[in-house]
N, C-alpha and C positions, 0 to 999 in steps of 0.2 A: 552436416558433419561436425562433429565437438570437436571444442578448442581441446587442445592439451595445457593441464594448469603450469603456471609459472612457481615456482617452489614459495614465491615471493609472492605469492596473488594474494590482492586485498582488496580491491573493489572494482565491481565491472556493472556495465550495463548489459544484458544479456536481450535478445530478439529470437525468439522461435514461433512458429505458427505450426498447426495441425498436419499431421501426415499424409491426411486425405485434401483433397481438391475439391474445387465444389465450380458452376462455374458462374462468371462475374453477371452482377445483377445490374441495372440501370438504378440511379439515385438520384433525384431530385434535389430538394430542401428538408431539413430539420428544423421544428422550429424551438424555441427556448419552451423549456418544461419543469418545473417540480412534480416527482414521482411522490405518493404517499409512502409516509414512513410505517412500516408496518411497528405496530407496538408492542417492546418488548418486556416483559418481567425482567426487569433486573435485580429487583428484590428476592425472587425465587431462586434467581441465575447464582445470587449472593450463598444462598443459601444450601442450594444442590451443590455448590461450590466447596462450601464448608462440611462438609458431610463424606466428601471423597475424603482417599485415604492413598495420597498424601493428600490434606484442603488445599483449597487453592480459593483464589478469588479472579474471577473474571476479568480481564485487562481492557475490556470495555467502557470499564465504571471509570478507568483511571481517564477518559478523553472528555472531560465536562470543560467548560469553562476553564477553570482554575488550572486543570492541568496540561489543558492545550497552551496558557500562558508558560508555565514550567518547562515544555519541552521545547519552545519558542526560543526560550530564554538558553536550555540545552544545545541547540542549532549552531547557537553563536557563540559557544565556549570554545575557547582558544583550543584546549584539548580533547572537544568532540569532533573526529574528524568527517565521519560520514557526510554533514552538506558538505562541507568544503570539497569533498570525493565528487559529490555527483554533480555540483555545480561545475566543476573542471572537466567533467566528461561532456557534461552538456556544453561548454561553451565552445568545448573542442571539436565536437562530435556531431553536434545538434543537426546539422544538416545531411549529414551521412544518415542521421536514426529516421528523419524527415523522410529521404527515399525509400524506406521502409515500405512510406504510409503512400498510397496511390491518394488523385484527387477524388473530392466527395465523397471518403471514407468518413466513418463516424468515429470518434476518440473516445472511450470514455474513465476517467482515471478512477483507479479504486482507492477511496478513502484519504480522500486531499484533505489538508491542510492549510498552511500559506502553499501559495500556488508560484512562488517567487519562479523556481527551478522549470514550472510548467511555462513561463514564456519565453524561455531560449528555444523550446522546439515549437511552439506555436510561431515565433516571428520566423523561424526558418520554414514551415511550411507554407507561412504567407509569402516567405520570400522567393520560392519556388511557383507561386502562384497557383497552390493546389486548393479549389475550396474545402474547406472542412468543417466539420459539426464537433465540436468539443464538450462534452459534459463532463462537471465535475460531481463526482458521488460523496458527500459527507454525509455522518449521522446532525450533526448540529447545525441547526438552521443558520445562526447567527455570523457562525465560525464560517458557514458556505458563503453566508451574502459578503461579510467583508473582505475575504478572498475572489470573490471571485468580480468584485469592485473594480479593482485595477486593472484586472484581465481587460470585463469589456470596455474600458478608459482608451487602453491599446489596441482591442482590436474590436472597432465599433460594428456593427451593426451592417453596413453597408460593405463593409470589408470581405476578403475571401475566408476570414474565417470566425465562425457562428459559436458564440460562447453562449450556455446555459449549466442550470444549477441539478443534481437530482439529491435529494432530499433520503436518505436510508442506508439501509444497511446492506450486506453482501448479498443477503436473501433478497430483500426488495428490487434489487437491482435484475439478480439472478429473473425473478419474476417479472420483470418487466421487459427484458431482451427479447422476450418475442411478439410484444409489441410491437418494438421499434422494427423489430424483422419481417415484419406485417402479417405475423402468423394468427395473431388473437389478441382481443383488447384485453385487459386488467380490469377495466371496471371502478380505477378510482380516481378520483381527482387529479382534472390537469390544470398547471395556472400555464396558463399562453397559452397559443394557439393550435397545442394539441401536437401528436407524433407527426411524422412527414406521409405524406400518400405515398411515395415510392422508398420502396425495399433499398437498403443500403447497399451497394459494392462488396465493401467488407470492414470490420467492427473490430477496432485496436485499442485493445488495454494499456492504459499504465501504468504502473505496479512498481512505486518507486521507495527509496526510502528506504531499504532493507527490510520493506514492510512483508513482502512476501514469508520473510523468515521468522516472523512474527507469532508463528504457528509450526508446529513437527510437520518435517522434512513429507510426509506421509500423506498429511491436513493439507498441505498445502497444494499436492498434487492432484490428492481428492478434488479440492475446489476451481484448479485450474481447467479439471474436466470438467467440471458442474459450467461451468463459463462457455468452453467450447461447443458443450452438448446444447445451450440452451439459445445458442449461434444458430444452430441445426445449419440448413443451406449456406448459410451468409459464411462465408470466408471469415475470420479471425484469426488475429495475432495478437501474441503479446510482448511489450519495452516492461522490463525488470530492473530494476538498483538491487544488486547482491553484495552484500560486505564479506570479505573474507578472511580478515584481519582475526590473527590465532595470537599477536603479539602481546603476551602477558601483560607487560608495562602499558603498552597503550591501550588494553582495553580497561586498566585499571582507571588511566587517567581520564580516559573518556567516560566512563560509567563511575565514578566518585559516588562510593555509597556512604560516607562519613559526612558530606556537607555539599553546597552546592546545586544546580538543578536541577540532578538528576536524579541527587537525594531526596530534593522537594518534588519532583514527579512520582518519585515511588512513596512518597510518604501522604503524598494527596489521595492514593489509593486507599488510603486505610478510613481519612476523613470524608470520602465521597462512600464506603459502605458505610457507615455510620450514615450519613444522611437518608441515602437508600432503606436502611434497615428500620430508620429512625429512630435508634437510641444508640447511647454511646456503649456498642459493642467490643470496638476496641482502643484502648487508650494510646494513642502516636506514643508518648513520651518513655514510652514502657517497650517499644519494639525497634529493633533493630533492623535498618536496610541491609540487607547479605546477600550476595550470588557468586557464582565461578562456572568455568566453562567447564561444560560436558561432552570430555571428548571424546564419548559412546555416541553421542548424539549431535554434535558437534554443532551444541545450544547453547548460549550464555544464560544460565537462569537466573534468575529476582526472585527476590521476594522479601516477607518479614520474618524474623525471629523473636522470640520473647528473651531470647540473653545469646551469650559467647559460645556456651557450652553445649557439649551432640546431645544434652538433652534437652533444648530448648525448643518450645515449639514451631513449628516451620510453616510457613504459609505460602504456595509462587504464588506470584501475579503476574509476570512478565519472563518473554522465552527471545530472544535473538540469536535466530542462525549464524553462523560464520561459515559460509557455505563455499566451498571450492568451486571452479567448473566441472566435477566430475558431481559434484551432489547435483548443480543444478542439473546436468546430463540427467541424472536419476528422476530428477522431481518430473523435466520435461518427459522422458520414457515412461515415467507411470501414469503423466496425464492424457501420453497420446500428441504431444509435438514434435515439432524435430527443433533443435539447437541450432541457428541458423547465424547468428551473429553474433560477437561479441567485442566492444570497447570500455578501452579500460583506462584508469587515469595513470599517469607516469611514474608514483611512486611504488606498485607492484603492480605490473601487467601481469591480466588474463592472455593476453593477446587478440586475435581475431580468428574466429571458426568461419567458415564462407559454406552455403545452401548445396 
């Protein structure tokens, strides 16, 4: 059953799982693994990019090194509120989202980062004494190993709950899940000692970060059933970060496109397609950060400009939802979930939907 949104809703953790039933499997062990990264043209990606009408450039290019520092450095601006949202929900919550997860399910988060926020529900689901398999899915090798550093520092090895890394993208992953479901091998390189011999229980996403909204309301449903379907038997759910926040001023002050880091995020976009393309295609100093929210679409868009004025040329790279609990309602109805939970932080409650 959906929550009814709070007029005032800005950031909620959302929990829904599939409509259909499946029933529970027996789970042994997982053991640590890197998935191969399937390899992608980004170059082409660049380029197919540029060619649409309106162009755009891919928001994938913006996650290199460089710009995973910039949004690091975003995280902690007094006036980005989003972690300080979801670290509050977690620290409040963590154990409520925790019984979600039965024991000897498998977690796996899509598209981590620092993993800071990923251990308020890891130490409450050790603290519940459920064991669990945790994977975290990055494109960037480097960016996975030093995240996921500290994890296993806290929760070693011998403990209830089992940290590894997968190495790829949505698709990679996608393709790998029936692996882990014991439907079919892949075929590609595993480091450690390979998938677990028995079929998991059931297979719980992460999806945090307002990162689901990271893509049209549409996309993102799409993909949420590409996840479900590729489950097939194995029970799955998914934990969501949705920002809702429509508040003109503050999204101004959080997303500062004149200076700052999230100027230099979106500005790192333009110097990582140059590298990609390998020649200076476009010159930073010559383009202008600009976005506003679309509220047909209820997207905050990015991108570049070549000047001030409506004829200046326009490039997105970057889409964040501000999604109510009635869009997320929508995303879940078109992927085939039901809307089953919702916690929210104190400054605009979602409120709580109950199964």
């Amino acid at each position: 059953m959906a929550a009814s949104p709070s007029s005032s809703a800005r950031w909620g953790f959302i929990y829904f799982h599939p409509t259909h039933t499946a029933a529970s499997l027996s789970f042994d062990t997982i053991f640590i693994q890197d998935n191969n990264e399937t390899t992608i043209d980004l170059r082409a990606s660049i380029i197919h990019g540029l060619q649409r009408d309106p162009p755009e450039l891919p928001s994938v290019i913006m996650w290199d090194a460089a710009g995973l520092s910039h949004y690091e450095a975003l995280c902690h601006h007094p006036a980005y509120y989003l972690r300080r949202a979801e670290v509050e929900i977690l620290s409040q919550h963590a154990a409520c989202v925790a019984q979600t997860i039965p024991a000897h399910a498998v977690i796996i988060e899509l598209g981590c980062g620092s993993l800071t926020k990923t251990g308020l529900l890891l130490s409450a689901l050790a603290a519940q004494g459920k064991p669990i398999a945790y994977y975290a899915l990055d494109l960037v090798a480097s960016t996975l190993a030093a995240s996921l550093r500290s994890l296993c520092t806290a929760f070693p090895a011998e403990g209830p709950v089992q940290v590894a890394g997968l190495l790829g993208s949505y698709e990679d992953c996608l393709g790998w899940i029936p692996e882990l479901c014991g439907i079919r091998g892949t075929g590609g390189d595993i480091v450690g000692d390979g998938p677990a011999a028995a079929t998991p229980p059931s297979i719980h996403f992460l999806w945090m970060g307002n990162t689901i909204a990271n893509m049209e309301l549409v996309k993102a449903a799409s993909l949420l059933a590409s996840f479900r379907q590729a489950c097939a038997a194995v029970p799955c759910a998914f934990v969501v970060g949705v920002d809702g926040c429509r508040d003109e001023e503050r999204l101004a002050a959080a997303y500062d496109m004149s200076q700052g880091p999230f100027y230099a995020f979106m500005r790192n976009g333009l110097v990582t397609a140059n590298r990609l393309l390998g020649a200076e295609v476009f010159e930073p100093d010559l383009w202008l950060v600009q976005g506003s929210f679309d509220a047909k679409t209820k997207m905050m868009r990015f991108g570049h400009q070549t000047d001030e004025s409506v004829t200046g040329t326009w490039i997105q790279q970057l889409v964040s939802g501000k999604w109510t609990a009635n869009d997320v309602q929508e995303v879940a109805d078109l992927a085939g979930f039901v809307l089953s939970k919702i916690w929210a932080d104190e400054a605009g409650s979602y409120g709580k939907s109950s199964q």
